[in-house]
N, C-alpha and C positions, 0 to 999 in steps of 0.2 A: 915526355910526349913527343909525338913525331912530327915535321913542320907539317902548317898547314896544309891542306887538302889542295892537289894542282896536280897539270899534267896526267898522262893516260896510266901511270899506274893506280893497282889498285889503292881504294881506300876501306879505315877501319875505323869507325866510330864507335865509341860507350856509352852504354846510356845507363842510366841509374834510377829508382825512384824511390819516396820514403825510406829517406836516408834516416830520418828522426836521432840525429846526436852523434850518428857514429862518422865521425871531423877524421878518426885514424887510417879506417881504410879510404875514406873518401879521398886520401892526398893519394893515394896513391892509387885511384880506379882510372885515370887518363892516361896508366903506363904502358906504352905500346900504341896508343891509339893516334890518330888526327886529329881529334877532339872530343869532349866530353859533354854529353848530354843530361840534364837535370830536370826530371819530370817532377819537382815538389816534392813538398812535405818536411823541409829540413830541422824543425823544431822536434821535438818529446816534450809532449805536457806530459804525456805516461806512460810509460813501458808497460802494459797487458802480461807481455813474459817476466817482467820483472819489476814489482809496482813498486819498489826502492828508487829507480829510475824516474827523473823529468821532473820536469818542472811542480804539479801537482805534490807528489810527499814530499819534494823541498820545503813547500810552502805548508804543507799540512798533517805531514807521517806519514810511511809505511802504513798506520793500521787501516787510515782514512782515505787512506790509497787502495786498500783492498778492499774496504765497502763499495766503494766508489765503482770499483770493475764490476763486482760483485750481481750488486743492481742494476749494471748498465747491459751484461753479459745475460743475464735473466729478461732483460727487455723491457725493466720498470724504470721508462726515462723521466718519466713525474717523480718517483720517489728520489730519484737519482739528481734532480734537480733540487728537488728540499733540503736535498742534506747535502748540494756543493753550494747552496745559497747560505747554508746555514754556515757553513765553514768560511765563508766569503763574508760572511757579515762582521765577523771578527777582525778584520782586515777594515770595513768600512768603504771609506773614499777613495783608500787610496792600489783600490784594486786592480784598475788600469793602467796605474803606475808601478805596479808589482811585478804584475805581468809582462809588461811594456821592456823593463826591466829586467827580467830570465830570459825574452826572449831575443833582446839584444847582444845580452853573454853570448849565446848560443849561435846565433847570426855571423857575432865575429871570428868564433872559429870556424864554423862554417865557409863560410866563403874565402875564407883566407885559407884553406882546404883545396877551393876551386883550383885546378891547373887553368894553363891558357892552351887553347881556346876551350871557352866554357859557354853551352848554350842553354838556358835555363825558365823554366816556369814555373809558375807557384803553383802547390797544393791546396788543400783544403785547410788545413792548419796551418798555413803560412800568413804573414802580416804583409802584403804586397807593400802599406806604405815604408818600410824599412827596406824595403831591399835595394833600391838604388843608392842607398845610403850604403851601404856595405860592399857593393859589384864593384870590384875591380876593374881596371881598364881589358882586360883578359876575358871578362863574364856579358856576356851578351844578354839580357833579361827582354824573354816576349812572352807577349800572351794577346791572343788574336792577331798573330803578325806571321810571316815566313820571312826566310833566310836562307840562302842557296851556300850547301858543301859539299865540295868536291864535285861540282855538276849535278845534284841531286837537290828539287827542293825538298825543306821540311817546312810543316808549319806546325804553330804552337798554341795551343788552347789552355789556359792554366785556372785550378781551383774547383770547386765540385758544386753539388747540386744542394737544395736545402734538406735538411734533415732534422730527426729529430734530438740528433747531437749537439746541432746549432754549432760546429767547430768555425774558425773564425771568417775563410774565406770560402762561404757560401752563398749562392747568388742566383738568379732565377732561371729559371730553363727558356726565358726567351732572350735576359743577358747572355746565356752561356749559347742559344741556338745563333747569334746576333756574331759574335767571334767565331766560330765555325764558319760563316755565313763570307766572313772578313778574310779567313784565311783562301778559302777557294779550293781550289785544284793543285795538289802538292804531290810528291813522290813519298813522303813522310808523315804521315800524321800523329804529330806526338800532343799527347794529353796527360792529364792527372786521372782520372778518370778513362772506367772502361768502357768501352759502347753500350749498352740494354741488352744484353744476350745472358741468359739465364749463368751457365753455363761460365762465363767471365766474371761475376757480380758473385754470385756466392762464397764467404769465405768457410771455409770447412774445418776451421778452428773453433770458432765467435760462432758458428751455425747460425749465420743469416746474412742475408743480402742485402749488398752494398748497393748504393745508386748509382748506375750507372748510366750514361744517355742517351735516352733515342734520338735525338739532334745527331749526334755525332754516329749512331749507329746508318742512320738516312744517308748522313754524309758518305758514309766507307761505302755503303751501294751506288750512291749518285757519281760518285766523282772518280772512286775504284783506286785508290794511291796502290803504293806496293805496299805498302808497310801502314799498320794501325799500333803505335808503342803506348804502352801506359804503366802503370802502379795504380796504387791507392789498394786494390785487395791483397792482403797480406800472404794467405795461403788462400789461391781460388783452385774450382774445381778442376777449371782447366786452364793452363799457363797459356795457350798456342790454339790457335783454333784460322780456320782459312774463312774470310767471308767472301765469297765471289770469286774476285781477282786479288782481294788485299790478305796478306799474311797479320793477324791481330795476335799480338807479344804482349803480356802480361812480363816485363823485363824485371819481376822481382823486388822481394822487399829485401833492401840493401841494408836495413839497420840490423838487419838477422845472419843474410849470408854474407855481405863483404864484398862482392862479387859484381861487378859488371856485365852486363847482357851486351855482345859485338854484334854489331853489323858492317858487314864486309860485301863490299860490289868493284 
């Protein structure tokens, strides 16, 4: 990675999002850059392309991995609910503890993955309370905060909106308008989450729409950054889209391509 961000040459930033498991290209997505950006999601309960993968058929198979998609992919999240409580009840008490547990394996290579400088927010499927346990002296962890690089602010919004997935860091759209609200007026607005624009939210894989926020979409007309960067839609309709003044980046699902999304000024 290249030193920190100074002085009038240009600079090259990474950003990455829903990384879900893949620790191999992640060591090596800060190469070339001045720092590396982590818009969540670093866990895999389950691989969708590959339901062998995550945490989920560790804990329960392959077969009970593809029901699971199955029903959740058709949009029956009540049935899909009966039959991951059913498979959770076999497990009992100590389900938090299970969990708590895969998702700490994973945390550790994770972040120990991270280059330095690493600036990072949590996803939807992230455990915020572990992650300062893991951040290295190198990993920077915001969410509702900004941080100025290379002369540029960015600020950081982390986690998504409720759903009827219930993944674990879900939170209310006046929590999530409340950090928006925190961060202000930034050159970068990075999130886990896309703004509410049809358009950004749709995945055209899974055929349906993801939640995406009008809090944060109000914001990108209010305050007008350069840059709106996100994840969380895997394959959306449309990766790039201009709102106003701001350029809004869908930077990709990283546990698929490998690949860092640069921004260069």
């Amino acid at each position: 990675m290249a030193p920190t961000p100074g002085g009038n040459r240009r600079k090259r930033i990474h950003v990455v999002s829903d990384v879900h498991g893949n620790a191999r290209d992640l060591a090596r997505a800060g190469d070339g850059a001045d720092a590396l950006i982590c818009l969540g999601d670093l866990v895999l309960f389950l691989d969708y392309a590959d339901h062998s993968r995550g945490i989920f058929p560790d804990l329960f198979g392959v077969a009970n991995a593809d029901r699971i998609v199955e029903l959740r992919t058709a949009r029956r999240f009540e049935e899909a609910r009966a039959f991951g409580a059913e498979l959770w009840s076999g497990i009992g008490s100590d389900r938090a503890a299970a969990i708590e547990k895969a998702v700490r394996k994973q945390y550790a290579e994770m972040f120990a993955a991270f280059p330095t400088p690493t600036y990072a927010t949590y996803g939807n499927v992230d455990m915020p309370t572990l992650w300062r346990e893991y951040a290295g002296p190198g990993t920077t962890v915001l969410d509702g905060e900004r941080v100025e690089i290379g002369g540029w602010t960015f600020g950081f919004v982390g986690g998504g909106l409720r759903t009827p997935m219930r993944t674990p860091y879900e939170i209310s759209d006046e929590e999530y308008a409340a950090k928006i609200e925190a961060v202000g007026e930034v050159d970068v607005l990075c999130s886990h989450i896309p703004p509410e624009v049809p358009e950004l939210v749709y995945d055209t894989v899974a055929r349906r729409f993801e939640r995406g926020s009008r809090a944060l979409l109000d914001a990108i007309r209010r305050t007008r950054p350069r840059y709106s960067l996100f994840g969380h839609v895997h394959q959306p309709l449309v990766r790039r889209m201009r709102i106003g003044a701001t350029e809004c980046v869908n930077v990709g699902h990283f546990a698929g391509s490998g690949k860092p999304w640069a921004l260069e000024w």
